[in-house]
C-alpha positions as CSV (number, residue, x, y, z in Angstrom):
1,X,176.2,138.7,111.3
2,X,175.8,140.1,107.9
3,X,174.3,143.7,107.6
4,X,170.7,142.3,106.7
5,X,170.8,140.4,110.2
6,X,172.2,143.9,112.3
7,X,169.0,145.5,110.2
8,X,166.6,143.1,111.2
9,X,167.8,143.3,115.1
10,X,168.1,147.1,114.9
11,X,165.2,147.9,113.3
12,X,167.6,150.4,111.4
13,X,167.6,150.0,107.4
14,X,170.5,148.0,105.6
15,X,171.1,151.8,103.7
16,X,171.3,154.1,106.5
17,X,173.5,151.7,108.4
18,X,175.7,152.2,105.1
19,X,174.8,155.8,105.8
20,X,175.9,155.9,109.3
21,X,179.2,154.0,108.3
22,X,179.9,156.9,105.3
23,X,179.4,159.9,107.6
24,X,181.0,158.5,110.2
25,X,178.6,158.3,113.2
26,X,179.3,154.4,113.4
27,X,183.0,153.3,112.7
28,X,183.2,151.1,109.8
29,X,182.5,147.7,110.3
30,X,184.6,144.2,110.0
31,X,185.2,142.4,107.0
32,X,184.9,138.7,106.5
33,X,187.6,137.1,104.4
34,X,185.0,137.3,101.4
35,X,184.8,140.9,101.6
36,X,181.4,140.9,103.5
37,X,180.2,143.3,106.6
38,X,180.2,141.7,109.9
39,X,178.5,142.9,112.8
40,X,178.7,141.9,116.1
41,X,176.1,142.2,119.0
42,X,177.8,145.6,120.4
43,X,177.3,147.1,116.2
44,X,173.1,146.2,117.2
45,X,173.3,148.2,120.5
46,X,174.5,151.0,119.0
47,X,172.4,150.7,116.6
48,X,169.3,150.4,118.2
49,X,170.3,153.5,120.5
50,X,170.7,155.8,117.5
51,X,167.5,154.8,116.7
52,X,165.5,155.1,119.6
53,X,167.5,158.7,119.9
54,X,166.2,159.6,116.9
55,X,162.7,158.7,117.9
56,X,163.3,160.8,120.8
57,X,163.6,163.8,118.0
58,X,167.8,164.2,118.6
59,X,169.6,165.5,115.7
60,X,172.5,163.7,114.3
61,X,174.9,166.0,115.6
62,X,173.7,165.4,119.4
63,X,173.2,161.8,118.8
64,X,176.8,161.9,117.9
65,X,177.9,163.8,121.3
66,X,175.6,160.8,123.0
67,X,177.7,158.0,121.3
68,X,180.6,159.8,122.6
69,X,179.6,159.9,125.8
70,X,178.1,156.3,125.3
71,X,182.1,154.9,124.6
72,X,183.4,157.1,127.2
73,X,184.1,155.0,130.5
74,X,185.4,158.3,132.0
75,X,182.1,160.3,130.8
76,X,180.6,162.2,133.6
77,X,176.5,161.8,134.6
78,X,176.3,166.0,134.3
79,X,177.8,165.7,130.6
80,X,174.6,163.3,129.5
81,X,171.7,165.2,131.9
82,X,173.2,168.4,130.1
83,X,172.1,166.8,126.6
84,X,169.1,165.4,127.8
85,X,167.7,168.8,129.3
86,X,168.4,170.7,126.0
87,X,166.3,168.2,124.7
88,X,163.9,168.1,127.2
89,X,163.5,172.0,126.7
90,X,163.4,171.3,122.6
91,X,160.1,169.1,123.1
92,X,158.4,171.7,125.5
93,X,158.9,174.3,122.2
94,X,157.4,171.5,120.5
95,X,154.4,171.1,123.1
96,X,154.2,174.6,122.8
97,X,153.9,175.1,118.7
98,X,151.5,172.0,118.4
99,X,149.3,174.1,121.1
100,X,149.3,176.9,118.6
101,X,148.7,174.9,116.0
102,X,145.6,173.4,117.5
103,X,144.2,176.9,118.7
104,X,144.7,178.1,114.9
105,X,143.2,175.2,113.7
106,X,140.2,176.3,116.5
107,X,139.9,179.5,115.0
108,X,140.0,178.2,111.4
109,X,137.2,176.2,112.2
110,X,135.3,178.4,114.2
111,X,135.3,181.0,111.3
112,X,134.6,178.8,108.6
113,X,131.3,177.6,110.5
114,X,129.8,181.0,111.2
115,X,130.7,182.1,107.7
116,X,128.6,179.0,106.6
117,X,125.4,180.2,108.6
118,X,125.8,178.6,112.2
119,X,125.7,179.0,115.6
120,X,128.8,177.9,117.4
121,X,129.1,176.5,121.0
122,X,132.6,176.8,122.1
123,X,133.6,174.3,124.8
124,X,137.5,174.9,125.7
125,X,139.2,171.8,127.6
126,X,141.1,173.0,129.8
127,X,143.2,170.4,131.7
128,X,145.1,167.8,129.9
129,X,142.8,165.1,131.8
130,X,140.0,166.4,130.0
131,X,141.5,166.1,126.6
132,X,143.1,162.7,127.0
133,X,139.2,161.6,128.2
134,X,137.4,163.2,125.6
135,X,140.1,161.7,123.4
136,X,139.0,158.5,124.5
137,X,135.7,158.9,124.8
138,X,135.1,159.5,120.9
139,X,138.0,157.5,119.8
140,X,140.2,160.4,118.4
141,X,143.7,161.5,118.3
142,X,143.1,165.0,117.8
143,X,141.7,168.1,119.0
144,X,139.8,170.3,118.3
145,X,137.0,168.6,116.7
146,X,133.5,169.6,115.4
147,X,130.2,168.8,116.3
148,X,127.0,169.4,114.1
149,X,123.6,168.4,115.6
150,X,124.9,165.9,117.6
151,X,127.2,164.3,114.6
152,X,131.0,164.1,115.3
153,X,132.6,165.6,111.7
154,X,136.0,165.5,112.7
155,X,138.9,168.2,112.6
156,X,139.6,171.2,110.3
157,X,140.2,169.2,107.2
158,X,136.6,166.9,108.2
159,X,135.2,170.0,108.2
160,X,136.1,171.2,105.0
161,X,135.4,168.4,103.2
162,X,131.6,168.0,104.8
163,X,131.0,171.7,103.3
164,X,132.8,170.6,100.2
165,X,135.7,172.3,99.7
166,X,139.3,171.5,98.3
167,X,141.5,170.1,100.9
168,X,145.3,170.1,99.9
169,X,147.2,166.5,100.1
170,X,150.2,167.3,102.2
171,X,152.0,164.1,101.0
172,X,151.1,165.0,96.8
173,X,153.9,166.1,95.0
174,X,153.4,169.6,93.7
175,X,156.2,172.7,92.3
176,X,153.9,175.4,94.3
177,X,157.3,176.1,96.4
178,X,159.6,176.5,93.3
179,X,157.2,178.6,91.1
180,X,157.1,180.9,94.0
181,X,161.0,181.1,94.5
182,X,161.6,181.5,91.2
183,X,158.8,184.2,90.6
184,X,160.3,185.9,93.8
185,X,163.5,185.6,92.2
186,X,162.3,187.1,88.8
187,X,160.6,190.2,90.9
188,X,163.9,190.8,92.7
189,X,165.7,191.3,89.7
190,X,163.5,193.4,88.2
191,X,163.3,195.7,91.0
192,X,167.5,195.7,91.1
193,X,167.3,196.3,87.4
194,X,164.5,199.3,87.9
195,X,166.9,200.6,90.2
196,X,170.1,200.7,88.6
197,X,169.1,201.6,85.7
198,X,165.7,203.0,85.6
199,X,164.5,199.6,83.0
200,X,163.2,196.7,84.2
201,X,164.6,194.4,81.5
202,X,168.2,194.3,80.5
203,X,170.7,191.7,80.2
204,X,171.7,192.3,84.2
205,X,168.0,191.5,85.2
206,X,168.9,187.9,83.8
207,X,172.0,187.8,85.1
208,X,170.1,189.0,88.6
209,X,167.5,186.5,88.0
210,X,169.6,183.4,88.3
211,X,171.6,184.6,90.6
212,X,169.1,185.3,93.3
213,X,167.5,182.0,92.3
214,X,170.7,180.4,93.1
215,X,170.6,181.9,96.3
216,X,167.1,181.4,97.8
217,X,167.8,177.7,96.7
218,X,170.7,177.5,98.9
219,X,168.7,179.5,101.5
220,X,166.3,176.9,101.7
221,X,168.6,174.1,101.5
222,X,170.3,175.6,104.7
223,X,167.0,175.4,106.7
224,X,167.6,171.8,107.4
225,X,171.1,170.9,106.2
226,X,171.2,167.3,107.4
227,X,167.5,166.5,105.8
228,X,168.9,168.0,102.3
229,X,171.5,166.0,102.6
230,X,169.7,163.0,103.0
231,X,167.0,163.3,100.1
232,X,170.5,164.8,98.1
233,X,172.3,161.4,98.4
234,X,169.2,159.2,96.7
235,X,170.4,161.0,93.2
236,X,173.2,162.9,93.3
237,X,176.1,161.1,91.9
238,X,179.3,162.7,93.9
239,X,177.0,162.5,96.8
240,X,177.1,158.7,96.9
241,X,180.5,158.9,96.5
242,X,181.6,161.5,99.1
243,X,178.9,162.2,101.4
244,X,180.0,165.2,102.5
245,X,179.6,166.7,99.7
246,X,176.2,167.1,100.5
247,X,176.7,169.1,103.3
248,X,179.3,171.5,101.1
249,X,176.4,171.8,97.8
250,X,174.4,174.3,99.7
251,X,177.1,176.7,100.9
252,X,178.8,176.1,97.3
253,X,175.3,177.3,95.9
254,X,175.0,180.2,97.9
255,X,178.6,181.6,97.6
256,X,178.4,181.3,94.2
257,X,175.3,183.0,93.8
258,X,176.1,185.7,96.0
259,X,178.8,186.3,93.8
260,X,177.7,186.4,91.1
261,X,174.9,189.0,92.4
262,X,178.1,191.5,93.3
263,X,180.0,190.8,90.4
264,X,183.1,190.0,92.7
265,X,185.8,187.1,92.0
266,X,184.5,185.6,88.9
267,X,187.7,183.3,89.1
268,X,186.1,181.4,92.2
269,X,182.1,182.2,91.6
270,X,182.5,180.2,87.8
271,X,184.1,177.4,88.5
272,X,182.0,176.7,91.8
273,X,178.6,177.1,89.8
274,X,180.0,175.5,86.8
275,X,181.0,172.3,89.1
276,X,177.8,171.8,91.3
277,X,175.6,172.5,87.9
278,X,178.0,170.3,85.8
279,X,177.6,167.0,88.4
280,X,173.6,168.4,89.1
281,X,172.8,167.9,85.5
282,X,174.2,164.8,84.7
283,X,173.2,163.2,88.7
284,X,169.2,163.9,87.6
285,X,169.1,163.2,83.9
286,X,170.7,160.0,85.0
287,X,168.1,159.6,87.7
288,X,165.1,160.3,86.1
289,X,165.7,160.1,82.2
290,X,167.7,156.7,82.4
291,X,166.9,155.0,85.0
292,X,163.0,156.3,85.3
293,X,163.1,156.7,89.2
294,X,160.0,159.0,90.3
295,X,161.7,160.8,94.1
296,X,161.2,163.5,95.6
297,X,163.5,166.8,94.6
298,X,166.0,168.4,97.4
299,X,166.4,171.3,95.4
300,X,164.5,173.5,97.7
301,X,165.1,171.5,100.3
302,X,164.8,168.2,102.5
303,X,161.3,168.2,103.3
304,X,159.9,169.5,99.8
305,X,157.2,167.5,98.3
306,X,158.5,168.8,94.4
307,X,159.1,165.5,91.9
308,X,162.7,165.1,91.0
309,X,162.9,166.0,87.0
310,X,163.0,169.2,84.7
311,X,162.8,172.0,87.9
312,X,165.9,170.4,89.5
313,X,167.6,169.8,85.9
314,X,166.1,174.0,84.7
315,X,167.8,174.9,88.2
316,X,171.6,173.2,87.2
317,X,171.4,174.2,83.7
318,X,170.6,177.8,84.6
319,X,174.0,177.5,86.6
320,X,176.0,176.2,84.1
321,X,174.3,179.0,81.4
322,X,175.1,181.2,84.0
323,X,178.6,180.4,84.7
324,X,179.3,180.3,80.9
325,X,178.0,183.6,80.5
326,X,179.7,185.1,83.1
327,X,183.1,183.5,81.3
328,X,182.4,184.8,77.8
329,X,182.0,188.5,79.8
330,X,185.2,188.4,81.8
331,X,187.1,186.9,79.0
332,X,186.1,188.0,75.9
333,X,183.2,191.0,76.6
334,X,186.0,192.1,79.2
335,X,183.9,193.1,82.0
């Protein structure tokens, strides 16, 4: 069967079973004589079990261990129940944060409505058969929610919104997260600058500046190193080449800009930002100047919400600038 057919079956999209293939969690698959994919039935089962292990909430480095075990005739049962208890443990975290998160939400709500004038009645539920039934009973997914005279308003959000406040879209693209880097970035360097040399701007301050932001970026592209890689590969253009190169920008980023922050083996720290800003540049004026794509940037990371355009191009021109700069003062300034 052709790879739209093994999609269809799998439920797993025609690009990340080209995904899979390129990493190498799935071997490769047969040709036809034409050049075509061609997947057989035992392609769909594996497949559908990365799938429904990554409904389950397994990484893809785990989910790799499970194929293993999966094509391993010789495996042993105390292998796979070791994998499944570490996961097991992960999603009582899990159960664990969202509890937190719905006691904050509690308390969010409980001070909003006595700062708007009223009287609250707290009722806790305090088994998990009492929240599944109240759950039913008012047709909700959620809890807590608020009651005003008798009138269900909803959750934490409801409630804001009845009041009339501003509720932030979670799902809106917005450059919130990059301002702030770059802004924490900008502080840093003074501060560095302040105490070196007792002035807040000079020409090292700059030099600080970038190279902080260059490593905060990598910071937060190392929080989640699989999901940057992912959102990395929809523009970048070595990326959909190599894949692993997606997996290397990050650590590239960071080395460089720690460099660069000690002053220390310009002969590796220029080439390396010269390189990743070189490819960045060209990978997102392609994407977004060219050929008008509107995606999500993975500069600060996989699961930013910041559009794809001049912050990610600002942040692979200031490497480039940077790396430049940094030439001209080794080779000509001799510093």
């Amino acid at each position: 069967m052709n790879i739209g057919d093994a999609s269809a079956l799998s439920g797993v999209s025609a690009k990340m079973i080209r995904y899979y293939e390129q990493t190498g969690l799935i071997p490769l698959a047969a040709r036809t004589a034409s050049g075509y994919r061609n997947y057989a039935d035992a392609d769909v089962h594996m497949l559908r079990f990365i799938a429904r292990s990554r409904d389950l909430g397994f990484p893809i480095s785990e989910i790799t261990d499970l194929l293993d075990l999966w094509r391993n005739t010789d495996r042993r049962s105390a292998d796979v129940k070791a994998l499944a208890q570490a996961r097991i443990q992960d999603l009582r975290h899990k159960i664990t944060h969202l509890q937190d998160m719905a006691d904050t939400l509690e308390t969010l709500s409980l001070d909003l409505l006595k700062r708007q004038g009223f009287r609250v009645e707290d009722h806790h539920l305090t088994t998990r058969g009492e929240v599944d039934a109240f759950k039913e009973q008012h047709d909700v997914q959620t809890t807590p929610q608020t009651f005003i005279g008798g009138q269900r308003i909803g959750g934490y959000d409801d409630l804001r919104r009845h009041f009339g406040k501003t509720v932030r879209d979670k799902t809106a693209t917005t450059y919130r997260p990059v301002i702030a880097l770059f802004a924490m970035a900008a502080a840093m360097a003074l501060a560095t600058s302040w105490a070196a040399f007792g002035q807040l701007f000079t020409v090292a301050a700059a030099e600080w500046f970038v190279a902080f932001a260059m490593c905060l970026l990598a910071l937060q592209k190392l929080k989640d190193v699989d999901s940057f890689a992912t959102m990395f590969l929809n523009y970048d253009l070595l990326a959909q080449r190599w894949v692993r190169y997606g997996y290397v920008y990050p650590f590239a980023e960071g080395l460089a800009g720690v460099l660069m922050v000690a002053g220390a083996l310009m002969w590796l720290s220029i080439p390396v930002a010269l390189f990743i800003g070189t490819i960045g540049a060209v990978s997102v004026y392609k994407a977004v100047y060219i050929d008008k794509r509107e995606i999500k940037c993975a500069c600060v990371g996989g699961d930013s919400n910041v559009p794809l355009g001049f912050v990610s191009l600002t942040e692979n021109l200031m490497m480039i600038a940077m790396a430049i700069w940094m030439l001209i003062k080794v080779t000509m300034l001799g510093h």
